[in-house]
N, CA, C and O atoms as a GROMACS GRO file, in nm:
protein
  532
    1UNK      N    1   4.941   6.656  -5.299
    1UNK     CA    2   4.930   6.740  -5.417
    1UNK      C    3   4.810   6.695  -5.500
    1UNK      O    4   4.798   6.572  -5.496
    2UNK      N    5   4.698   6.769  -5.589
    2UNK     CA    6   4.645   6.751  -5.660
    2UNK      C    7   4.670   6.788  -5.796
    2UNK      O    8   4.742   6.874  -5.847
    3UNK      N    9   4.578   6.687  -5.850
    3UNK     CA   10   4.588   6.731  -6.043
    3UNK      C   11   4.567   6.842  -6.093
    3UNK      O   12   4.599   6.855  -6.212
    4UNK      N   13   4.511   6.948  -6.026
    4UNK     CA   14   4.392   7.081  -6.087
    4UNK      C   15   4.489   7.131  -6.172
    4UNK      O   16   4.439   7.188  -6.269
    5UNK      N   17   4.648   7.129  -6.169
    5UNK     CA   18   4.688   7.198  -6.275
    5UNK      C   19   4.776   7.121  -6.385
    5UNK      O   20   4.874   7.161  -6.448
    6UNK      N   21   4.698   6.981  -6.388
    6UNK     CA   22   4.775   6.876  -6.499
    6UNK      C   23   4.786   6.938  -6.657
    6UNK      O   24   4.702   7.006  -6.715
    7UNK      N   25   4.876   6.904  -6.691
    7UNK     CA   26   4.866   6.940  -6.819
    7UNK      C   27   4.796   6.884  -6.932
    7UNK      O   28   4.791   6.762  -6.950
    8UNK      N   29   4.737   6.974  -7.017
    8UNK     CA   30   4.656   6.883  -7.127
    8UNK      C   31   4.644   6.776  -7.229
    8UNK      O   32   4.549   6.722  -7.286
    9UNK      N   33   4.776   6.763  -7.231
    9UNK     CA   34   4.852   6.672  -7.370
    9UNK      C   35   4.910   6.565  -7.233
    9UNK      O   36   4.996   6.617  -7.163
   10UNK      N   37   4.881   6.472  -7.210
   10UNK     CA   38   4.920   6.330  -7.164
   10UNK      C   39   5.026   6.274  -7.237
   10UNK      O   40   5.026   6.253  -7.359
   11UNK      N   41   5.135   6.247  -7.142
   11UNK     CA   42   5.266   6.205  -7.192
   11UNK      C   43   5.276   6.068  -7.186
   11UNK      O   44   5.200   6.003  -7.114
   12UNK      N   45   5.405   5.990  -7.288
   12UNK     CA   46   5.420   5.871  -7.314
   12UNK      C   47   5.448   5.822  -7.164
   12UNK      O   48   5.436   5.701  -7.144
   13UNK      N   49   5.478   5.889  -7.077
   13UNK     CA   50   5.579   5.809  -6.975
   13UNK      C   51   5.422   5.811  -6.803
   13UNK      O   52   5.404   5.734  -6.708
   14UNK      N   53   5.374   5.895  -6.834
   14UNK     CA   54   5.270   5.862  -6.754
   14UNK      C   55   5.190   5.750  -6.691
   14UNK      O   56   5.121   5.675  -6.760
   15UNK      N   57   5.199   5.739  -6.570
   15UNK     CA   58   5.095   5.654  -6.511
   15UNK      C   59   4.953   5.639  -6.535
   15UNK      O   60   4.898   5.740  -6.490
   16UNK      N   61   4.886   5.576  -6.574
   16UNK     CA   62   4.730   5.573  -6.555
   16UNK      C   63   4.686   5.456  -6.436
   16UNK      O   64   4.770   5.373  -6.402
   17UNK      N   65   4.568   5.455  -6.382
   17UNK     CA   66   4.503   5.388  -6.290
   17UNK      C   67   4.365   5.364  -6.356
   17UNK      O   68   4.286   5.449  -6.398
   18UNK      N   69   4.353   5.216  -6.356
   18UNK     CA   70   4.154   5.207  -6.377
   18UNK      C   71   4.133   5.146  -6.262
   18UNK      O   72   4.220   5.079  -6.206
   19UNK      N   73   4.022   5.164  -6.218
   19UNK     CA   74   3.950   5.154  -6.083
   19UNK      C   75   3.918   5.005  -6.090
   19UNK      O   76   3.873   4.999  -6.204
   20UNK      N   77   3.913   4.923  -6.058
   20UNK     CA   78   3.848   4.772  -6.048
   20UNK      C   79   3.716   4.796  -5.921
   20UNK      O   80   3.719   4.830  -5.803
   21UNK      N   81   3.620   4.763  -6.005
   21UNK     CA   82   3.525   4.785  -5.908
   21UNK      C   83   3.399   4.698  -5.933
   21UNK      O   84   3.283   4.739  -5.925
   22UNK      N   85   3.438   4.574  -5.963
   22UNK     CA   86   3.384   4.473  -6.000
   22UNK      C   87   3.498   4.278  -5.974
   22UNK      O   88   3.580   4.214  -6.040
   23UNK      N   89   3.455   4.269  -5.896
   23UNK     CA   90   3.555   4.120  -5.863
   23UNK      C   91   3.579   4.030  -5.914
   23UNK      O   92   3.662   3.948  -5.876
   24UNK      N   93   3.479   4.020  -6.060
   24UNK     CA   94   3.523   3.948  -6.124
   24UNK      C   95   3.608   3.977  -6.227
   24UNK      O   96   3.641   3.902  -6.318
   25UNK      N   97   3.644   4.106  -6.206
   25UNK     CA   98   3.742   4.156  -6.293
   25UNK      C   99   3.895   4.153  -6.248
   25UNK      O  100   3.990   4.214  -6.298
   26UNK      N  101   3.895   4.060  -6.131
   26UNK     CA  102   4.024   4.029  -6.082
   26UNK      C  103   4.055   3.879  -6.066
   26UNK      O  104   3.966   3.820  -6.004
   27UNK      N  105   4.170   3.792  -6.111
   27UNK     CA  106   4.152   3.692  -6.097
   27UNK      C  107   4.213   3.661  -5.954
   27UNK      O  108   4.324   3.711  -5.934
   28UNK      N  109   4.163   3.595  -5.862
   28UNK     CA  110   4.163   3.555  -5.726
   28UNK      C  111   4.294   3.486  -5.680
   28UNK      O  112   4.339   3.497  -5.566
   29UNK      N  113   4.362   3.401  -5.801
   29UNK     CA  114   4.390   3.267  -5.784
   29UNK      C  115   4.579   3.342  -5.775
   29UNK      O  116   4.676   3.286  -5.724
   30UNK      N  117   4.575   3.494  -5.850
   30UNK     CA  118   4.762   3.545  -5.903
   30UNK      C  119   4.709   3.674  -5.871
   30UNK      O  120   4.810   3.730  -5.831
   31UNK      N  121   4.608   3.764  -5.862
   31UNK     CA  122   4.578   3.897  -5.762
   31UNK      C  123   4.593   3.958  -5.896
   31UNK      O  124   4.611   4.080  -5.891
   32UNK      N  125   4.590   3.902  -6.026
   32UNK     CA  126   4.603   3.969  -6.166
   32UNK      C  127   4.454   4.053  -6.248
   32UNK      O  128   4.342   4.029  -6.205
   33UNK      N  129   4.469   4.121  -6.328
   33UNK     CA  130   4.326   4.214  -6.358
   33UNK      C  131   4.309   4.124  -6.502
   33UNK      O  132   4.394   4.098  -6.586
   34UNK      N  133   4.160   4.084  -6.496
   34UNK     CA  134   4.103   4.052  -6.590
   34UNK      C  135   4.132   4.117  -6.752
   34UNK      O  136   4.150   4.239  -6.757
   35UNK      N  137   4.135   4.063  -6.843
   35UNK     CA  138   4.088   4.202  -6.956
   35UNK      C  139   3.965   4.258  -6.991
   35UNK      O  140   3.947   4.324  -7.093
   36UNK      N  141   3.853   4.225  -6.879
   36UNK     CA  142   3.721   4.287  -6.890
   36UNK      C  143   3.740   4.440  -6.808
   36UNK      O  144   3.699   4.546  -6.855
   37UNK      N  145   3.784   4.432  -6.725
   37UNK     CA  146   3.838   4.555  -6.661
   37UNK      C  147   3.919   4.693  -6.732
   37UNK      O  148   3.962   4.796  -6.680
   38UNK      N  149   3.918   4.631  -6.916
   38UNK     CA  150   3.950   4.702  -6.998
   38UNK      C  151   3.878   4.750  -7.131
   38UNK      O  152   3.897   4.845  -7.207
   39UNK      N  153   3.776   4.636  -7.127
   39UNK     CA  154   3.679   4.667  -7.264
   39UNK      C  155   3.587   4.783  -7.233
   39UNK      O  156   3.547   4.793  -7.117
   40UNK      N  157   3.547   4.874  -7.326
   40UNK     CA  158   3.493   5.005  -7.298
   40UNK      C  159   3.361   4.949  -7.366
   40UNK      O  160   3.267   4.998  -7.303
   41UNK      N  161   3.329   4.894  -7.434
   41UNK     CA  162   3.183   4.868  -7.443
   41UNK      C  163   3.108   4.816  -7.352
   41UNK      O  164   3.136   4.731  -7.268
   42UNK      N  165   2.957   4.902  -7.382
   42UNK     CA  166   2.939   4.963  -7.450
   42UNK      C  167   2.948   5.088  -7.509
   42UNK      O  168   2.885   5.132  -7.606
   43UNK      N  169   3.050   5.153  -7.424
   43UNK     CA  170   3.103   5.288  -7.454
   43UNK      C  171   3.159   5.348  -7.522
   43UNK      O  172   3.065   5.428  -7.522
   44UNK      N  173   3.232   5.396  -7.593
   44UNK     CA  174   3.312   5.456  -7.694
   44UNK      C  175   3.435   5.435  -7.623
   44UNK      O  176   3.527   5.384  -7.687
   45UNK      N  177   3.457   5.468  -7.491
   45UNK     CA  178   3.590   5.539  -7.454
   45UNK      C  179   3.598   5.475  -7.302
   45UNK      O  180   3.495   5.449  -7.241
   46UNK      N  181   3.748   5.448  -7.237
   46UNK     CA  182   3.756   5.362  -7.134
   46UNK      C  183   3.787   5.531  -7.006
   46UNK      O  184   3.859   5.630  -7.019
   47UNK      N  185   3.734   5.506  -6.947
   47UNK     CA  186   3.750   5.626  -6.836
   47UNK      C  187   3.903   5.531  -6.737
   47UNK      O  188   3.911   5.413  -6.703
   48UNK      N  189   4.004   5.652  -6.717
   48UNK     CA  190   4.076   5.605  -6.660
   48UNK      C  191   4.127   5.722  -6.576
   48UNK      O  192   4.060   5.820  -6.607
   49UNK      N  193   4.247   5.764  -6.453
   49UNK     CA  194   4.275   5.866  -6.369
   49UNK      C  195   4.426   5.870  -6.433
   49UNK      O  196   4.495   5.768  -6.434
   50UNK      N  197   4.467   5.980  -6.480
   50UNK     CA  198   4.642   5.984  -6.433
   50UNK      C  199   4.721   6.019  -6.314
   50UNK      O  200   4.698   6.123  -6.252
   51UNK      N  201   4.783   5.962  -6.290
   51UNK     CA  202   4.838   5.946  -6.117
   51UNK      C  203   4.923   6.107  -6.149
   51UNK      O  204   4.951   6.168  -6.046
   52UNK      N  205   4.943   6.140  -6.213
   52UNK     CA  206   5.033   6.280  -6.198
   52UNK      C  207   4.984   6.404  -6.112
   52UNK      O  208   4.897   6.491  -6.124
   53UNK      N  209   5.071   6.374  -6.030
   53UNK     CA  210   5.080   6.501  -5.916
   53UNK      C  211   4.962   6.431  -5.848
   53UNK      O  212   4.872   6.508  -5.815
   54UNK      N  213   4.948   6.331  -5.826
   54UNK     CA  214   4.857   6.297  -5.692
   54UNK      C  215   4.966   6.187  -5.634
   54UNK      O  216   5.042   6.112  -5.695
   55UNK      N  217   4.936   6.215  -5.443
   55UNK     CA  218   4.958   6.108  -5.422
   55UNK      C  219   4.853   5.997  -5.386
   55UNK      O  220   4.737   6.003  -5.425
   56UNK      N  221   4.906   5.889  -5.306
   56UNK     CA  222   4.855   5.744  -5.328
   56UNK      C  223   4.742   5.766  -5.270
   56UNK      O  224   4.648   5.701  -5.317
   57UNK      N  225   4.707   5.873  -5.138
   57UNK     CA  226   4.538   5.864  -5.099
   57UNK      C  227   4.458   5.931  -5.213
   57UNK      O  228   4.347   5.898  -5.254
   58UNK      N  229   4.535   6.028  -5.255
   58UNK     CA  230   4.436   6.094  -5.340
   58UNK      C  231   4.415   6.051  -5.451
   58UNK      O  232   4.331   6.111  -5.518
   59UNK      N  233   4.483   5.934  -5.511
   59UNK     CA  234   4.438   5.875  -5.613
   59UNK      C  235   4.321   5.709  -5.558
   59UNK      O  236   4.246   5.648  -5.634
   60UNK      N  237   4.341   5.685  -5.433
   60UNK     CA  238   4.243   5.598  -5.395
   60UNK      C  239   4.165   5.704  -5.374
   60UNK      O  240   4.114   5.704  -5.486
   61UNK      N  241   4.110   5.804  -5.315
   61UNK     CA  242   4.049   5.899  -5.300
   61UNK      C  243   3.920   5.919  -5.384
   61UNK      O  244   3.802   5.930  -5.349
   62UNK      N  245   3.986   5.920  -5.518
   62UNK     CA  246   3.936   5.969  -5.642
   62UNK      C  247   3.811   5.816  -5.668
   62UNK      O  248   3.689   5.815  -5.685
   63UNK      N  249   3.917   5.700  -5.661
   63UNK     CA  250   3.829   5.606  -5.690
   63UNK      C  251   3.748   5.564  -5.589
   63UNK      O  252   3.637   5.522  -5.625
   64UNK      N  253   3.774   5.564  -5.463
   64UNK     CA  254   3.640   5.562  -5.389
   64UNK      C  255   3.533   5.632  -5.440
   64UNK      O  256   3.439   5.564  -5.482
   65UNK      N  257   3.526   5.769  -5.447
   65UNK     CA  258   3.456   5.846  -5.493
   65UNK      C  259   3.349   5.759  -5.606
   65UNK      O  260   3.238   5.709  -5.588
   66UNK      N  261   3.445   5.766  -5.741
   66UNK     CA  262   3.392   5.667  -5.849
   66UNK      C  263   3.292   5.538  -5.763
   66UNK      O  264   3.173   5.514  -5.782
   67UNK      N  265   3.347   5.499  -5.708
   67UNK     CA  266   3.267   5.400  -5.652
   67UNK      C  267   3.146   5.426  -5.570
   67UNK      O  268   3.049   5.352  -5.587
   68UNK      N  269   3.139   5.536  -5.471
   68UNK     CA  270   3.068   5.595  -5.451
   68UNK      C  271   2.916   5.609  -5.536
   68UNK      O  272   2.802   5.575  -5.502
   69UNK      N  273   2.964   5.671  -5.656
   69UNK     CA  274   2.887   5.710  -5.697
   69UNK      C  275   2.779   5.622  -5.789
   69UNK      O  276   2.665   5.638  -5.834
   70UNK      N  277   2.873   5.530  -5.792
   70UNK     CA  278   2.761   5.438  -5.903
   70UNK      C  279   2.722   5.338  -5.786
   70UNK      O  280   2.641   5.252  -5.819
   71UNK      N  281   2.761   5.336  -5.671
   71UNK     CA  282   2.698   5.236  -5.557
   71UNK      C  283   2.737   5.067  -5.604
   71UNK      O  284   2.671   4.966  -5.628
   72UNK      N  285   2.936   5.116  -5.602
   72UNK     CA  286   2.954   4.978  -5.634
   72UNK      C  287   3.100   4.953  -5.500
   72UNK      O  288   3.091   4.997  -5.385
   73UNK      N  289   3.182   4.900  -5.536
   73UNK     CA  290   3.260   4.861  -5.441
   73UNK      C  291   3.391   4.901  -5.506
   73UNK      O  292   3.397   4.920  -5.627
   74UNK      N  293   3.491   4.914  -5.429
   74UNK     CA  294   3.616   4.947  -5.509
   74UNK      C  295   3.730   4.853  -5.446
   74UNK      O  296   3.786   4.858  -5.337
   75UNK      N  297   3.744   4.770  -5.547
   75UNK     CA  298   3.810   4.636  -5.515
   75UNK      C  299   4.026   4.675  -5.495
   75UNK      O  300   4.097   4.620  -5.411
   76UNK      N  301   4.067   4.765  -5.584
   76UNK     CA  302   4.176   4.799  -5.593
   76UNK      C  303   4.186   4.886  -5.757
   76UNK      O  304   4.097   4.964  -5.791
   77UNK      N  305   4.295   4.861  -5.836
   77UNK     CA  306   4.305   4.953  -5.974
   77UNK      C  307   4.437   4.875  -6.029
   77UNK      O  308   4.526   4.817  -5.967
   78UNK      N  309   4.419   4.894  -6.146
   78UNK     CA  310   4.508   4.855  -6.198
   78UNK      C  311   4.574   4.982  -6.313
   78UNK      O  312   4.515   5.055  -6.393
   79UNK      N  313   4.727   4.968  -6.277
   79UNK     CA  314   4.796   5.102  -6.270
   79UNK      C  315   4.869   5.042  -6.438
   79UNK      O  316   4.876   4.927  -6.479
   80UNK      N  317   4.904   5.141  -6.490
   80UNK     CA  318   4.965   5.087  -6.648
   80UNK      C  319   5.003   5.229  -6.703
   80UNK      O  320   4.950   5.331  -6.659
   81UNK      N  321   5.095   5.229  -6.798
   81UNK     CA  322   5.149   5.338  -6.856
   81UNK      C  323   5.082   5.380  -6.951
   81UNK      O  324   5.006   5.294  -6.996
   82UNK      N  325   5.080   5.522  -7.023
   82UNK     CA  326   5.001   5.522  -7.145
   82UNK      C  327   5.089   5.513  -7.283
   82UNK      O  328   5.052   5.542  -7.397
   83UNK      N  329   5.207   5.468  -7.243
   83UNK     CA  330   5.324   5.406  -7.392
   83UNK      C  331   5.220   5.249  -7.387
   83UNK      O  332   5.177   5.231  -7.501
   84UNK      N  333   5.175   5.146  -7.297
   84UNK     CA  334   5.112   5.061  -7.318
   84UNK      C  335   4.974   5.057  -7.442
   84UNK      O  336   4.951   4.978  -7.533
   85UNK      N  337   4.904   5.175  -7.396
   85UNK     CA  338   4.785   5.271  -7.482
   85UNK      C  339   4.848   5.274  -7.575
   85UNK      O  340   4.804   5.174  -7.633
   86UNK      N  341   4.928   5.318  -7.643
   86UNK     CA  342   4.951   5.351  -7.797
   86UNK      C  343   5.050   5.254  -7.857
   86UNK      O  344   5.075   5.271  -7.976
   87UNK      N  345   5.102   5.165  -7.801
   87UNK     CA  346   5.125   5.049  -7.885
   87UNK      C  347   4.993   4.978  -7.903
   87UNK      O  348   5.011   4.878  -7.972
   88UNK      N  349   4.868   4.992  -7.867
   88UNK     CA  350   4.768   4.945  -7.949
   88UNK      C  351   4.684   5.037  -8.033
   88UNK      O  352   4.565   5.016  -8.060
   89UNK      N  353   4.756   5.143  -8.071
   89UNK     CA  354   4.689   5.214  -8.182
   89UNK      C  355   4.592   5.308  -8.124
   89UNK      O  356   4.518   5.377  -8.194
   90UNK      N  357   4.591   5.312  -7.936
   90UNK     CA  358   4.460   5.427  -7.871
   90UNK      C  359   4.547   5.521  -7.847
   90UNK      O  360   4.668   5.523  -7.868
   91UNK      N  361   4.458   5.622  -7.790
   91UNK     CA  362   4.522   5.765  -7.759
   91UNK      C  363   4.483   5.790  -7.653
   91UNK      O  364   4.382   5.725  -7.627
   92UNK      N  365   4.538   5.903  -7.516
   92UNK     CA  366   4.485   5.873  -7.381
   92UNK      C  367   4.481   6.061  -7.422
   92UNK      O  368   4.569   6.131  -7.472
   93UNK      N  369   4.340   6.095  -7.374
   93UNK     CA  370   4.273   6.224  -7.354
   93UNK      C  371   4.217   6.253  -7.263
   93UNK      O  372   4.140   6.178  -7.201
   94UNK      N  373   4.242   6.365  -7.236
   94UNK     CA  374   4.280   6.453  -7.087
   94UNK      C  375   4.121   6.485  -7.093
   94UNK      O  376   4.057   6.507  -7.196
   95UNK      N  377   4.083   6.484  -6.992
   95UNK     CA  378   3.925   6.483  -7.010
   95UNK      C  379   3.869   6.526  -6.804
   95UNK      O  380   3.803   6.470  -6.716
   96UNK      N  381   3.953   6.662  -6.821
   96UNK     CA  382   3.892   6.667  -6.639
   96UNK      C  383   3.772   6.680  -6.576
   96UNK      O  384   3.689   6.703  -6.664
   97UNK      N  385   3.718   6.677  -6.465
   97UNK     CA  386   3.601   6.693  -6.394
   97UNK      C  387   3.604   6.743  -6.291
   97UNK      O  388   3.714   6.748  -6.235
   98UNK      N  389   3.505   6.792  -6.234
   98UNK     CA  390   3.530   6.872  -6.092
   98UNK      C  391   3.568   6.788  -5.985
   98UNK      O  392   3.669   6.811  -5.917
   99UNK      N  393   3.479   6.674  -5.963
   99UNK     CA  394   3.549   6.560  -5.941
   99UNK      C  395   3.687   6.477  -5.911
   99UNK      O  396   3.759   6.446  -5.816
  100UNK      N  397   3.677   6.462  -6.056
  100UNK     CA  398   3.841   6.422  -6.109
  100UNK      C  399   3.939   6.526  -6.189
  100UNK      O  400   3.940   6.523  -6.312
  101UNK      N  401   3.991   6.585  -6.143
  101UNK     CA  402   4.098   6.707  -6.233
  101UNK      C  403   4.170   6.582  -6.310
  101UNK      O  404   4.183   6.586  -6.433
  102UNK      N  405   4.207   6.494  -6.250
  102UNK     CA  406   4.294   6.414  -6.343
  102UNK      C  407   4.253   6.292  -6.465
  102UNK      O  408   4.334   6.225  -6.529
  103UNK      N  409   4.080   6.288  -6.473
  103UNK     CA  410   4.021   6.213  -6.534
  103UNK      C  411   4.066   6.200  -6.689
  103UNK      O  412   4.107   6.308  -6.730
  104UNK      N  413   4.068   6.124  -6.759
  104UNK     CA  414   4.135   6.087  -6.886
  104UNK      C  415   4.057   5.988  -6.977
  104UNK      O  416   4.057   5.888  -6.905
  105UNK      N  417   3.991   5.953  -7.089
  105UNK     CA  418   3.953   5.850  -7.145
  105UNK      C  419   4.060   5.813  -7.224
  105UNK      O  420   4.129   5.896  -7.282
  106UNK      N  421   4.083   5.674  -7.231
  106UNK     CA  422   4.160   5.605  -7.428
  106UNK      C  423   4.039   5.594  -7.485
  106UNK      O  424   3.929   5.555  -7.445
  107UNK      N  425   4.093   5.646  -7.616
  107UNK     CA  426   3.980   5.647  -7.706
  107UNK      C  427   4.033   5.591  -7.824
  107UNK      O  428   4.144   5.540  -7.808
  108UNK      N  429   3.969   5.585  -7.973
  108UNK     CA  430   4.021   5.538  -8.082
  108UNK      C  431   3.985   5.380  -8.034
  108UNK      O  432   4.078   5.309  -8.072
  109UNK      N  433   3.905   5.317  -7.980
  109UNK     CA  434   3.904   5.194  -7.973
  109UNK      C  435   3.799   5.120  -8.103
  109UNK      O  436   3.696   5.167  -8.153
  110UNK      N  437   3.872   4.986  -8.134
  110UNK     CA  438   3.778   4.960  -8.263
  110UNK      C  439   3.630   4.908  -8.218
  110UNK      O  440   3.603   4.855  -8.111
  111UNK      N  441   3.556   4.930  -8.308
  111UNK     CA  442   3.397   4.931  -8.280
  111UNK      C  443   3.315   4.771  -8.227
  111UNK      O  444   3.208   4.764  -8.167
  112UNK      N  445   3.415   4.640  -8.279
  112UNK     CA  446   3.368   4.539  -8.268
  112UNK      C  447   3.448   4.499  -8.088
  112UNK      O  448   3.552   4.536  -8.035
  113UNK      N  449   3.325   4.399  -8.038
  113UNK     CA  450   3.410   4.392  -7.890
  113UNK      C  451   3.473   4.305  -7.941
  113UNK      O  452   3.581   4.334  -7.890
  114UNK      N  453   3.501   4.190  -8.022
  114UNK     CA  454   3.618   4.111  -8.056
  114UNK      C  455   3.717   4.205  -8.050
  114UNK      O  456   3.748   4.252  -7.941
  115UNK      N  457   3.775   4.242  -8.156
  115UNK     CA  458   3.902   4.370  -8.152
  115UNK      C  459   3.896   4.428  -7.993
  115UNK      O  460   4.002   4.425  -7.930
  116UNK      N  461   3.799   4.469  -7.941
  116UNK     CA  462   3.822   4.519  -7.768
  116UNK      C  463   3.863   4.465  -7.728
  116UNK      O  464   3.938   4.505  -7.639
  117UNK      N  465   3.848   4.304  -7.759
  117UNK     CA  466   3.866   4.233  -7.653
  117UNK      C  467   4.037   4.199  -7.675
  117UNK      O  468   4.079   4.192  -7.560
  118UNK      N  469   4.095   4.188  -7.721
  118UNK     CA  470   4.193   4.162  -7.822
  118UNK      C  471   4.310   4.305  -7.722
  118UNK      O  472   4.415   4.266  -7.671
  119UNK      N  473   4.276   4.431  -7.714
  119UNK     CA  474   4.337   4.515  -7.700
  119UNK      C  475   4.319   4.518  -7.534
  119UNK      O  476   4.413   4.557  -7.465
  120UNK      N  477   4.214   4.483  -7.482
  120UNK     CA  478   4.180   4.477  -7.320
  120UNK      C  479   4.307   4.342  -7.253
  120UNK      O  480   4.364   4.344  -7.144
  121UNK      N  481   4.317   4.251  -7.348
  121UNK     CA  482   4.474   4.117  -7.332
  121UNK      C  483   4.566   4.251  -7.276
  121UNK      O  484   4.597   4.291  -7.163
  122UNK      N  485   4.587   4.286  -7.379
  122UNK     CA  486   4.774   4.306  -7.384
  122UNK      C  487   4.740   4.448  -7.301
  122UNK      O  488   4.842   4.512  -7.278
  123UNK      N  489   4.632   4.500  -7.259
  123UNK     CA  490   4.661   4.610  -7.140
  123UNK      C  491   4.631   4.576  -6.990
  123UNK      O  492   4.657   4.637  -6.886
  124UNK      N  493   4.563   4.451  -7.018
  124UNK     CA  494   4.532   4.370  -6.870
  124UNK      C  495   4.666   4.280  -6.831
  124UNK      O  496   4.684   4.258  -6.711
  125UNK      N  497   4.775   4.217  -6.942
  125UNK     CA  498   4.895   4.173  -6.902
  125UNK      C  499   5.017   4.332  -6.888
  125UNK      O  500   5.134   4.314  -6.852
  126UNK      N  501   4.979   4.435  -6.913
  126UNK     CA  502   5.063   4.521  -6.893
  126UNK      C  503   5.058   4.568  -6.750
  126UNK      O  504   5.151   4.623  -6.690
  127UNK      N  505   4.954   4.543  -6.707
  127UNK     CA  506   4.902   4.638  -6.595
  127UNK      C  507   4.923   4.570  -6.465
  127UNK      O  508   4.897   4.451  -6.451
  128UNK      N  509   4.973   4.650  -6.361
  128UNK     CA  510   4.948   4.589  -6.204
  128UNK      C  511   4.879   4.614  -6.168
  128UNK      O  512   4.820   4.720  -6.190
  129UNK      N  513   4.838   4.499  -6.064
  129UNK     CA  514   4.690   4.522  -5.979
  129UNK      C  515   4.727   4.572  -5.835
  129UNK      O  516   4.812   4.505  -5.776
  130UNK      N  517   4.679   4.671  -5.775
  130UNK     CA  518   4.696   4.745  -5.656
  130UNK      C  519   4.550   4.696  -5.576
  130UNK      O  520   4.439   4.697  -5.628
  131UNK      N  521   4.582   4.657  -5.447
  131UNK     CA  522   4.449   4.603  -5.386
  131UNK      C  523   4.448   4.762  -5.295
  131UNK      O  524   4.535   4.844  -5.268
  132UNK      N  525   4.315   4.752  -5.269
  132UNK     CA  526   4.275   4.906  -5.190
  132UNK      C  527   4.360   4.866  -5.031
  132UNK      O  528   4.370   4.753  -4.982
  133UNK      N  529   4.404   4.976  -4.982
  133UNK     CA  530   4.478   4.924  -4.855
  133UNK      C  531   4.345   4.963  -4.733
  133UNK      O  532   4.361   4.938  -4.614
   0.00000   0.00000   0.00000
C-alpha cells in the first residue's frame, strides 16, 4: 500500500521514520541513534516519512531513494512516534512530494542548536534504530 492518500493533519499515535544516512549518527557499540540524527540545523525543520499505509519495503524504498539522491548511504532509520514530537513543544507537518506522498517535517524547533540539541536527547532515546535489511 502507498501513502498518496494520507491524511493531512498527522495524528498523536503515528509512526514516523528518519532515515540514518550518516554512521556516525549511530552508536556502534548498543545499535542506538545518535541525537545528531535529530538536530535540523541548519535548517528550520527536520524532514521525516510517516509509516502510514506503507509497508516495510516501501518505507525502506522511500529512504533509499533519499539516499539516492544526495549520494549518501542509507545506514537504517530510526522509527519514533509523533506523541514523542509534541512532548517537546514541535509539531509534525504533512508536507508531501512526488517522491514521498508520506514526507512530513517537525517544525517549531528553537533557533539556538543548544536547545536542538537538548530536544534531538529525548527523541534519539525515544526512538528505535532499524538497520536496512
Amino acid at each position: 500500500m502507498t501513502g498518496e492518500n494520507a491524511p493531512s493533519v498527522v495524528a498523536d499515535e503515528e509512526r514516523l521514520a528518519r532515515f540514518i544516512l550518516f554512521s556516525k549518527w549511530i552508536r556502534n557499540s548498543d545499535q542506538t541513534v545518535r541525537p545528531d540524527a535529530f538536530i535540523p540545523f541548519p535548517y528550520p525543520d527536520l524532514s521525516v516519512t510517516r509509516h502510514l499505509y506503507l509497508s516495510e519495503e516501501a518505507i525502506w524504498g522511500i529512504g533509499q531513494g533519499i539516499a539516492n539522491t544526495g549520494r549518501k548511504t542509507l545506514y537504517g532509520r530510526a522509527d519514533f512516534y509523533v506523541a514523542a514530537v509534541l512532548k517537546q513543544l514541535l509539531k509534525v507537518e504533512s508536507d508531501p512530494s512526488p517522491d514521498n506522498p508520506n514526507h512530513a517535517n517537525i517544525v517549531n524547533w528553537p533557533a539556538s542548536k543548544p536547545a536542538q540539541k537538548i530536544i534531538a536527547q529525548q527523541l534519539a532515546a525515544d526512538s528505535a534504530y532499524c538497520v536496512k535489511p
